[in-house]
N, C-alpha and C positions, 0 to 999 in steps of 0.2 A: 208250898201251898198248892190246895190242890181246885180248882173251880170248873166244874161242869155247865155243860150251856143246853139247857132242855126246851125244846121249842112249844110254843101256847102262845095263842093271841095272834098269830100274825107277826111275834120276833120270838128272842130266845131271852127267856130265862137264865142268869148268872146267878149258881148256887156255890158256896165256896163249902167242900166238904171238912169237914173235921177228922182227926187223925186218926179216929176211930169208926168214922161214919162207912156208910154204904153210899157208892154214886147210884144217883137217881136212877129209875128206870126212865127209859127213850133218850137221854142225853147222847146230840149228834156230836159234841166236842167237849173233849177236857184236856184243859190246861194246865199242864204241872211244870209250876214257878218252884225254880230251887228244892228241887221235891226230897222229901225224908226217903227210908226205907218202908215208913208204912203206908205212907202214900201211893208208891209204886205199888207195893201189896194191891192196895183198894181199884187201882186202873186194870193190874193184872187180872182181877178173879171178875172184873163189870165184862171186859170186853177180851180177855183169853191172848192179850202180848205180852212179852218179856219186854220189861222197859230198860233202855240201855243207861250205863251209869255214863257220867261227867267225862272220864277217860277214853270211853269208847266212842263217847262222842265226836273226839277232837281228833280220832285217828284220820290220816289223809289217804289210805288206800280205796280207790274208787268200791272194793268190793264190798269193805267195811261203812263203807256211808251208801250205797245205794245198792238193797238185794231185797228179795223177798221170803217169806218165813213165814207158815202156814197160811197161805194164803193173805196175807198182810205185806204191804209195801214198807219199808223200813225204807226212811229216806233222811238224812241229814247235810243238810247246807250252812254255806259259810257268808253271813248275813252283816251288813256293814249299820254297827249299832251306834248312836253318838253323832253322828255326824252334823250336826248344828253345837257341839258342843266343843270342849277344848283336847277332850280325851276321845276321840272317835277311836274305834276298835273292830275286829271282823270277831263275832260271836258266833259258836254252830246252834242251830237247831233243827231238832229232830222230829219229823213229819210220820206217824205213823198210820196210815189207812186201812182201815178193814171195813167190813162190809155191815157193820155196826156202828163204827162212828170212826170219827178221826182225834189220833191221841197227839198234843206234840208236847214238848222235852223241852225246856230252855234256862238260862242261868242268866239272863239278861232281861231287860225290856226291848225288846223294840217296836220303836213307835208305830210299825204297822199293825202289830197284836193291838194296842191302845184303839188303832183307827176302826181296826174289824170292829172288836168286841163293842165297842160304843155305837157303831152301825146296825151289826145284826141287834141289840138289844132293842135299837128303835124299830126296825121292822126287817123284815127277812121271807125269801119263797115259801109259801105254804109246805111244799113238800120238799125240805131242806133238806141235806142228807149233810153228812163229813166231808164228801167227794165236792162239795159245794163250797164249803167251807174253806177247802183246804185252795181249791182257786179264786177263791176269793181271797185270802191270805197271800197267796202269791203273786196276784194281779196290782196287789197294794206294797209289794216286797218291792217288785219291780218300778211304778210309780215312787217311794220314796227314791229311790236310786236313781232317778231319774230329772227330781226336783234334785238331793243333792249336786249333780252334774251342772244342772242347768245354773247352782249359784258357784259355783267350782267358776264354771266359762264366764260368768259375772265375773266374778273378781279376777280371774285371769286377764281379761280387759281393763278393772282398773289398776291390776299391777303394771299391763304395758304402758297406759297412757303414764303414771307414777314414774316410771324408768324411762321412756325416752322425751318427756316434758322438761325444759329446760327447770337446774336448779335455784330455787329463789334464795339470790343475796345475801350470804350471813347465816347462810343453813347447812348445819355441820355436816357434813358427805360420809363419815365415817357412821353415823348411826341412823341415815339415809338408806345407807346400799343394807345395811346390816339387819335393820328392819324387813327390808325386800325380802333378802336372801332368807329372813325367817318363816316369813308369807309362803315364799315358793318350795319351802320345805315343806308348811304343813299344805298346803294346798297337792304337793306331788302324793302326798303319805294319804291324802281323802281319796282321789282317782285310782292311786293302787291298791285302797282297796275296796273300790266302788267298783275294776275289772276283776278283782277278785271272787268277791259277789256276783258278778254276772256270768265271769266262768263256771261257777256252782252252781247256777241256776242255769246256765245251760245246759246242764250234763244232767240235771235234775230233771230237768223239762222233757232232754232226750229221754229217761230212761222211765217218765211216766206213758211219753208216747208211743212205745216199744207196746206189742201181743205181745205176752210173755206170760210170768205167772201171774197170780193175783185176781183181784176182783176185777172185770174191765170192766175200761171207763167210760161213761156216757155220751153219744154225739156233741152233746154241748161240750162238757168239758175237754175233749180232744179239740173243737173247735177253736175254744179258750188256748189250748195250750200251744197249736197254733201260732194264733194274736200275739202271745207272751212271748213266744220263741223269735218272731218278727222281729219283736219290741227290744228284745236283749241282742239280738245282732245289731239293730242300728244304735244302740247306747256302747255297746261295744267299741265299736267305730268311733263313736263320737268322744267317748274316752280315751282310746289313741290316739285322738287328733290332741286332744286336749293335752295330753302326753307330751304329745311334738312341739304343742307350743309352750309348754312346762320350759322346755329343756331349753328350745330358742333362749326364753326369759334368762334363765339360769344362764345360759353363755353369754345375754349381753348383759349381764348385770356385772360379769364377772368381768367383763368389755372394757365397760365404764370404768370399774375399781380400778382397773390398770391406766386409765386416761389418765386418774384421777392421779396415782402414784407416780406417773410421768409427769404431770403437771408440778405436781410435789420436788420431783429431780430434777426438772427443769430451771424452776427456782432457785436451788441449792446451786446450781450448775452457776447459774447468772450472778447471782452473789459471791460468791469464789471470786467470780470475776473482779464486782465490784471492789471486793478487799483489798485487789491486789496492790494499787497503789498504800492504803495505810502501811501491808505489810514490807513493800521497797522501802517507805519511809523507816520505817522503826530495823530496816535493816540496815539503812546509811548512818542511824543514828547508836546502832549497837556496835559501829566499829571500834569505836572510844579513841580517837586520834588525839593528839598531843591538846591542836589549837580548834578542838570545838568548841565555842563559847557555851554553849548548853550545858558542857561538863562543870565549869566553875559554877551554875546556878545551885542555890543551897536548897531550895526546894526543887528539884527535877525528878529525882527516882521519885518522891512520891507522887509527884504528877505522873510523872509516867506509869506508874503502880495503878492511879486510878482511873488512868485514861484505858488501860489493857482491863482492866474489870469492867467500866464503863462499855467497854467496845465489845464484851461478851454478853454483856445485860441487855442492852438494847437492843440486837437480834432476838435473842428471845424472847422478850415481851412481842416483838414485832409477831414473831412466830405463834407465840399464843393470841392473839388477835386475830390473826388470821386465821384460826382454827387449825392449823398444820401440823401441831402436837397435841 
């Protein structure tokens, strides 16, 4: 899908071209969602870039995701999409600037596209350009990554309080810590790749800041990037803290499972104990001497038969009650 965003009124215009259509004239952004081959044609021949395929996108050589190409910034970053969801995933997209508008490339949604395009459509700068757009699009990259974090360290507080808060009564420990240990899995997999994201968006940020080729970029937006670049070192930081207390969690969870298993062997340990008397008895009574009167009894072996089955059941249940099995 291919949707151009052409500015009138005081916001922008969202026109969705058709497969065979022409983009509008003055359109300062087009958005190509999951784009055909003739759709790339159409961005090609409006604004004169080579639009990168799917494959090229995802390549991880710094040269390959951030260079310039007649006078066009080709830039692709690695963007943490989902992340209120169950499937959070790092997605690239692709930022291309020229001095006609700005094109970008993606195979996802993410909800900061959502938050722009519903902002500028309400209102937006008189003299808008791509170069606006596209900090504004990052200013909002940065901001979700940033609320993600801050409910990251949320829940990392109620996983601590969860894990060193005494266990209540009759509440199974096995699918207690198991639970935990699930949490602090997906919660490590959000932060690595919330620094993920922020390492591409620094290296991005770097290499918009850079004279070099291309269109320069305007005092504001240099000012902007800047702010942004601030912004992504202390979320940085604040993600490898969150990191460190990941892992804390993780080792005392793993802490406790082991109390938990010693308490478990302990038990066992203590019971042994207690046996031992049944098991001296039934070994004075296995000697079979001439004059034990137990031996004449005509019901014995099967007492004795149901007292050693008896004596196996009753641990168990005891065990399962206890939740220990």
């Amino acid at each position: 899908m291919l949707v151009a965003y052409v500015p009138g009124g005081g916001a922008l215009r969202a026109e969705t071209i058709a497969m065979e259509g022409v983009a509008p004239p003055g359109a300062v952004w087009m958005d190509l969602i999951t784009p055909a081959s003739l759709e790339d044609e159409i961005v090609e021949r409006a604004v004169g870039v080579e639009i990168p395929t799917r494959d090229e996108m995802q390549e991880i050589e710094a040269s390959s995701r951030l260079f310039v190409e007649h006078d066009a910034r080709y830039m692709t970053l690695s963007v943490l999409c989902g992340g209120n969801t169950d499937e959070p995933e790092i997605t690239p997209l692709t930022f291309i600037l020229t001095d006609k508008a700005l094109v970008t490339v993606r195979y996802s949604e993410p909800r900061a596209f959502g938050m722009v395009s519903e902002r500028l459509q309400r209102s937006c700068p008189v003299h808008i350009t791509g170069e606006v757009v596209l900090m504004d699009l990052l200013d909002t990259v940065v901001d979700r990554i940033a609320d993600i974090l801050e409910q990251v360290g949320i829940g990392i507080e109620r996983l601590s309080r969860r894990i060193f808060e005494p266990t209540a009564k009759g509440a199974n420990a096995n699918q207690l810590y198991r639970a935990i240990l699930s949490q602090v899995g997906r919660k490590e997999g959000l932060t690595s790749y919330a620094r993920e994201s922020l390492s591409s968006l620094a290296r991005m940020l770097a290499f918009l800041s850079t004279d070099g080729e291309g269109t320069p970029l305007s005092p504001a937006s240099r000012d902007a990037i800047k702010s942004m670049t601030r912004d992504v070192t202390g979320l940085s930081d604040y993600a490898a803290f969150l990191a460190n207390k990941l892992q804390f969690l993780l080792d005392a969870t793993i802490g406790m499972v082991g109390l938990e298993q010693n308490n478990i062997i302990k038990i066992f340990a203590v019971l042994s104990v207690v046996l031992m008397p049944p098991t001296l008895i039934a070994s004075i009574y296995g000697m079979n001497f001439q004059h034990m009167p137990e031996l004449a009894d005509t019901y014995g072996y099967p007492a004795a038969l149901c007292a050693m089955v008896v004596s196996g059941i009753l641990p168990y249940l005891f065990f399962k009650w206890r939740r220990w099995l």
